[in-house]
C-alpha positions as CSV (number, residue, x, y, z in Angstrom):
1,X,70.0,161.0,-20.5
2,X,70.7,160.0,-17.0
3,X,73.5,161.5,-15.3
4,X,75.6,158.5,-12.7
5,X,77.1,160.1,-10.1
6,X,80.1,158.3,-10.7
7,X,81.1,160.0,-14.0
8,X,80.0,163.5,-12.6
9,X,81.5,163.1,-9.0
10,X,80.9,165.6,-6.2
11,X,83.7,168.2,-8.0
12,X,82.1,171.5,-8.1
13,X,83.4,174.9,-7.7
14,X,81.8,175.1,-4.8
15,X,82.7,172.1,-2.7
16,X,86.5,172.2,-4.2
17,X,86.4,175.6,-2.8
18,X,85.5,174.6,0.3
19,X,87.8,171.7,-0.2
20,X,90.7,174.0,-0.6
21,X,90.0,176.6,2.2
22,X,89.6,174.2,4.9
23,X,93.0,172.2,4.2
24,X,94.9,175.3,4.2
25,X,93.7,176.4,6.9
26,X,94.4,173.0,8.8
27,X,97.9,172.7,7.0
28,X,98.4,176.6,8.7
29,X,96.9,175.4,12.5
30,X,99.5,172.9,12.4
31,X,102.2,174.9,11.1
32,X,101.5,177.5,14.0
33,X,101.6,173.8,15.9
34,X,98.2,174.9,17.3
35,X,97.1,171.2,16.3
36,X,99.0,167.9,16.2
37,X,99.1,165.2,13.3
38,X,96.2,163.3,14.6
39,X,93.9,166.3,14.7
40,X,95.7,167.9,11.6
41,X,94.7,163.9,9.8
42,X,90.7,164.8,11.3
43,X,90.4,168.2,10.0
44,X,91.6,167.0,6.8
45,X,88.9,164.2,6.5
46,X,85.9,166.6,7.5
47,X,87.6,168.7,5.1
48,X,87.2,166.0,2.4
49,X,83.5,164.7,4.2
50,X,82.7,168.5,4.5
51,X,83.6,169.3,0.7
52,X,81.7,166.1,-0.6
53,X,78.1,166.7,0.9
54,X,78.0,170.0,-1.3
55,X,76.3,169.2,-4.7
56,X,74.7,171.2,-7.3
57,X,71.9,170.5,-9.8
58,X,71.7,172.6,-13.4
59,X,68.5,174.5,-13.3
60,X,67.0,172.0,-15.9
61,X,68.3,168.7,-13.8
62,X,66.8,167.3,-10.2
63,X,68.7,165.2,-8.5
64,X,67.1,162.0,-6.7
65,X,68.8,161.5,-3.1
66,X,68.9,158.2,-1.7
67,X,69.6,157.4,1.6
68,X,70.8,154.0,2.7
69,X,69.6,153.0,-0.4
70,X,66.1,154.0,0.0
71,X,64.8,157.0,-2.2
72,X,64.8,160.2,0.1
73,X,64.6,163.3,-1.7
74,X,64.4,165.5,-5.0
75,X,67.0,168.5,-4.6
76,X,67.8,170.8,-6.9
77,X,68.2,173.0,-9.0
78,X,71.2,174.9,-7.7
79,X,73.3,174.0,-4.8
80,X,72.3,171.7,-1.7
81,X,73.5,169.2,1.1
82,X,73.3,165.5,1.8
83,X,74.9,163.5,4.7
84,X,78.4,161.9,3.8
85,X,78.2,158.2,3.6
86,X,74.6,158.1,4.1
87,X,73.2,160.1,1.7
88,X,74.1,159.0,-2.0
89,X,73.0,160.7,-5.6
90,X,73.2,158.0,-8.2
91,X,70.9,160.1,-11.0
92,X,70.8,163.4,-12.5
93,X,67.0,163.8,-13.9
94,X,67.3,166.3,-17.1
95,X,63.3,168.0,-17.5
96,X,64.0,169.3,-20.6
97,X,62.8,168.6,-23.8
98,X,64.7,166.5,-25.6
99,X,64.4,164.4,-29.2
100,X,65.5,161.2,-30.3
101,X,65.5,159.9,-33.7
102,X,64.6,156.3,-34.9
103,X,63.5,154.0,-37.6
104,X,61.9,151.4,-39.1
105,X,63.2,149.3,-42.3
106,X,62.0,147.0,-44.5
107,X,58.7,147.3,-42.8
108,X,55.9,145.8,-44.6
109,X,52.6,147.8,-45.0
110,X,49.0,146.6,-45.0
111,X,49.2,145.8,-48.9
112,X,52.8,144.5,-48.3
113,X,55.0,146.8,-49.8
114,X,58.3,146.9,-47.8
115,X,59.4,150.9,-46.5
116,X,62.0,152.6,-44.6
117,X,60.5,155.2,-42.0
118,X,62.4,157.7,-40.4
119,X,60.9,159.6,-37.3
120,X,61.8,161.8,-34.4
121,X,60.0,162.2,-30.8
122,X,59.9,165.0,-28.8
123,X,59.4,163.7,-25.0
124,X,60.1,165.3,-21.6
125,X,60.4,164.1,-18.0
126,X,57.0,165.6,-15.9
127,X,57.7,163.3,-12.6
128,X,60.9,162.7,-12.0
129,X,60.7,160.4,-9.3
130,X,58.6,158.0,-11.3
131,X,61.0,158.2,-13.9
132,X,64.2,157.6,-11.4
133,X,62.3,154.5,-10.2
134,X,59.9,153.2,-12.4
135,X,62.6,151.9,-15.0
136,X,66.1,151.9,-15.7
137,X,67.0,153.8,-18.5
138,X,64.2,155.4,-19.7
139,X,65.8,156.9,-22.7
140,X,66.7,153.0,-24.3
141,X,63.1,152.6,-23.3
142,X,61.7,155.0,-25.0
143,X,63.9,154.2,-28.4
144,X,62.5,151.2,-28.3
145,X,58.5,151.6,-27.5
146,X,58.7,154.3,-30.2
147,X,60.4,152.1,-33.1
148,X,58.0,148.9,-31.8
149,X,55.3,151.6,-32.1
150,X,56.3,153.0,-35.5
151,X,56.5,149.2,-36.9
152,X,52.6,148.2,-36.0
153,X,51.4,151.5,-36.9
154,X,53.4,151.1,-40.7
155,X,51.5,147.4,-40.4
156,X,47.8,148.7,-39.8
157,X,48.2,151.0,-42.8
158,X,48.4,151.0,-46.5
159,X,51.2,152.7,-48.5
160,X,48.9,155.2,-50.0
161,X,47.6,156.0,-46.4
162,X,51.2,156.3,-45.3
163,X,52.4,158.6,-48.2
164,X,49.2,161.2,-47.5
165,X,47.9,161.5,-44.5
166,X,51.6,161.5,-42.5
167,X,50.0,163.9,-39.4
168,X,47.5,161.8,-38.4
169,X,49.8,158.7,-38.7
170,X,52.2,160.4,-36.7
171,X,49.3,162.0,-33.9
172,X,48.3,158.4,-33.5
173,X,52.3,157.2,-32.8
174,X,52.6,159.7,-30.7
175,X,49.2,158.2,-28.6
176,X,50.6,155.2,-28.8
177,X,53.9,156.6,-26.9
178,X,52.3,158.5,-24.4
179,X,50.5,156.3,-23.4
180,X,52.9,153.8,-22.5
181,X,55.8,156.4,-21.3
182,X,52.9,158.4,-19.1
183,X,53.6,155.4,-16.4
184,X,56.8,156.2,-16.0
185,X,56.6,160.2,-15.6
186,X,57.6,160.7,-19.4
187,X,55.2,162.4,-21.8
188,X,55.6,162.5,-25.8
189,X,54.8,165.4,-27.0
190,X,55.2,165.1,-30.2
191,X,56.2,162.5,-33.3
192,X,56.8,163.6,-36.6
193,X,57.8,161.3,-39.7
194,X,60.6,162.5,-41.4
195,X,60.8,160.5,-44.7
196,X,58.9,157.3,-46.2
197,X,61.5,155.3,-48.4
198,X,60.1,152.9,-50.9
199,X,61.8,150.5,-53.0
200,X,63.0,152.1,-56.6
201,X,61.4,149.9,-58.8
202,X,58.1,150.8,-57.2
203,X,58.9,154.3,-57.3
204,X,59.5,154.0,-61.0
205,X,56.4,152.5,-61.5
206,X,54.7,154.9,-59.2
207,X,56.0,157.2,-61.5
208,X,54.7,155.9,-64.7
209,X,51.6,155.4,-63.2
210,X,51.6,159.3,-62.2
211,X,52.4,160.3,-65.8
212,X,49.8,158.1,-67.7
213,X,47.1,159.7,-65.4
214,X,48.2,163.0,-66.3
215,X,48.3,162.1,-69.9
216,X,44.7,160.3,-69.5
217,X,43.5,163.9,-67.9
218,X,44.8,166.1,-70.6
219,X,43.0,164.1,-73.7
220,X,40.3,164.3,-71.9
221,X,40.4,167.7,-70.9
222,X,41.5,168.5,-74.3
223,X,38.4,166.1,-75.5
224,X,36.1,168.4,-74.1
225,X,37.6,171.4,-74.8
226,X,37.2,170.0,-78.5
227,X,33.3,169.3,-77.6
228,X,32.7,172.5,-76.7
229,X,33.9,174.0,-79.7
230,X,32.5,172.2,-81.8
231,X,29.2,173.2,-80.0
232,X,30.0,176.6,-80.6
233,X,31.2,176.7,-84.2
234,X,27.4,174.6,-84.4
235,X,25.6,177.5,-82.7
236,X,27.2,180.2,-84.9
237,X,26.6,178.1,-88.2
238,X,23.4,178.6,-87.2
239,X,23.1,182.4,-87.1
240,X,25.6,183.0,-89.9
241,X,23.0,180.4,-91.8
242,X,20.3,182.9,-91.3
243,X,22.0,186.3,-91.6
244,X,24.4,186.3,-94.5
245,X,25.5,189.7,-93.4
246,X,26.9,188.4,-90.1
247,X,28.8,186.0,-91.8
248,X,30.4,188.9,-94.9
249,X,31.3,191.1,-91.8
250,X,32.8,188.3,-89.8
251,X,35.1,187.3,-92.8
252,X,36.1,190.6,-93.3
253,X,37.4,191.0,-89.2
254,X,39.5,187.6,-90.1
255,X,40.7,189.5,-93.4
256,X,41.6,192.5,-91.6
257,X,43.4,190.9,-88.9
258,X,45.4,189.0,-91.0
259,X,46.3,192.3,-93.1
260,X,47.5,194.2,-89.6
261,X,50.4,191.8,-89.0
262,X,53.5,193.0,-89.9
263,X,55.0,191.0,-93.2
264,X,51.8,188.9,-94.2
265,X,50.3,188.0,-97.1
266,X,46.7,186.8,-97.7
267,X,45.5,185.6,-100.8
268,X,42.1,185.6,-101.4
269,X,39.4,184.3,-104.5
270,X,38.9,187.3,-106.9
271,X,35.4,187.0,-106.5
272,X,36.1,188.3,-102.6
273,X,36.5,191.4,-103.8
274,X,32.8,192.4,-105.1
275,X,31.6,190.5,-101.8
276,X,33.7,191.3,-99.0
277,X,34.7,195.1,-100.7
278,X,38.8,194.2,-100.0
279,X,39.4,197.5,-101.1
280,X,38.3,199.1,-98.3
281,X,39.3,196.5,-95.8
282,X,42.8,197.0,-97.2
283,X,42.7,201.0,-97.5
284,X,41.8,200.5,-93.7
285,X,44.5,198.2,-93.1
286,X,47.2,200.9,-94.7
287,X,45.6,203.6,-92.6
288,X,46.3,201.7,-89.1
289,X,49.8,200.5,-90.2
290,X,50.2,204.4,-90.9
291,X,49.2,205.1,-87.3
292,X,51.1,202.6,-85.2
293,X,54.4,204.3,-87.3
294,X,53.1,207.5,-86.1
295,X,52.7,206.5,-83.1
């Protein structure tokens, strides 16, 4: 933000220093009565003229000297001189990076959908005399370009494209501001878009939509899944078809699997026995329940 040299005045350490020195040293030349009250009344305006031609810039500021009302000078940083009465320094240039937030509401898309849009720009001065003389208050002018900007970029886009692809909406914004701030010895370096509001009722059906598509994905996933095994209980009815072995020893893994868990009970056709030889399977099951106790 521009600085008026009204509200910061010529007060500085240094020139009230100065200010203060040479007063009491004129107050003391006419105590000693080494000077009259017409000189004493000179000394103490160069005192005052002296003490206001010393200014000082901040190290990130560069002050824009104009004299008689035409543009003279850039001084700064640090301490310098202008003529009294001449020389005047109505602006403080700050060249250091600075943000500013701003918005767009009820902004309708390309599909018409009204949002909220919050955004920040970062943006520095590079020239400062086109910035102290190209326009007024750059700052307000920038605010502006930026939420103008952010309201025909919102327009030339749908919502979708607005909710994913929020870098290269906010790289072309950002295009859009340099190129109209690089006139005026301001660059943008960079936008970013903090948050894209949306009306609740579309966000509740946004929702809904969200959820039935995850519900549609998991019967189908869960479709295939069942596809697949089905294509695999086919393949092995076809070997255990051919190899009646296969298909004894297989039931006897399930048998034995279901004997190893702690507290349950199979039961099983008599007949089992003669063809599957439970005795065994069971004698076998005792022996590793023996060993995880062991164990």
């Amino acid at each position: 933000m521009t600085t008026n040299v009204m509200s910061r005045g010529w007060f500085n350490p240094i020139s009230i220093s100065v200010l203060l020195i040479l007063v009491t040293v004129s107050i003391v030349l006419y105590v000693l009565q080494i000077v009259n009250i017409p000189l004493l009344a000179v000394l103490l305006l160069f005192s005052g003229l002296l003490a206001s031609a010393i200014r000082i810039a901040d190290q990130w500021e560069r002050a824009v000297v104009l004299r008689m009302g035409k543009y003279k000078a850039l001084k700064g940083p640090g301490p310098f001189m202008i003529i009294p009465v001449i020389d005047s320094v109505p602006t403080y240039i700050d060249q250091r990076v600075r943000v500013n937030a701003f918005k767009a509401e009820q902004t309708l898309t390309k599909d018409t959908v009204p949002v909220n849009v919050d955004a920040v720009v970062y943006w520095t001065v590079w020239d400062v005399e086109k910035a102290a003389l190209e326009v007024q208050e750059y700052q307000k002018a920038i605010e502006h370009i930026a939420q103008t900007g952010l309201r025909d970029t919102i327009g030339k886009h749908e919502l979708s494209a607005l909710l994913q692809e929020r870098d290269k909406i906010a790289e072309d914004l950002q295009q859009v501001l340099d190129r109209n701030t690089n006139p005026w010895g301001i660059t943008c370096q960079t936008v970013g878009i903090k948050d894209i509001a949306i009306p609740q009722d579309l966000a509740d059906a946004m929702s809904k939509e969200a959820q039935a598509e995850r519900e549609r994905r998991a019967r189908v996933i869960l479709g295939t899944a069942e596809t697949e095994i089905a294509e695999k209980f086919e393949l092995a009815s076809r070997k255990y078809t051919d190899n009646p072995v296969a298909l004894h020893l297989r039931g006897m893994n399930m048998l034995f699997e279901g004997l190893k868990e702690k507290g349950s009970m199979v039961i099983v056709p008599s007949s089992a026995l003669d063809t599957m030889n439970l005795g065994a399977i069971g004698g076998l099951a005792s022996l590793a329940k023996n060993s995880e106790t062991k164990v």
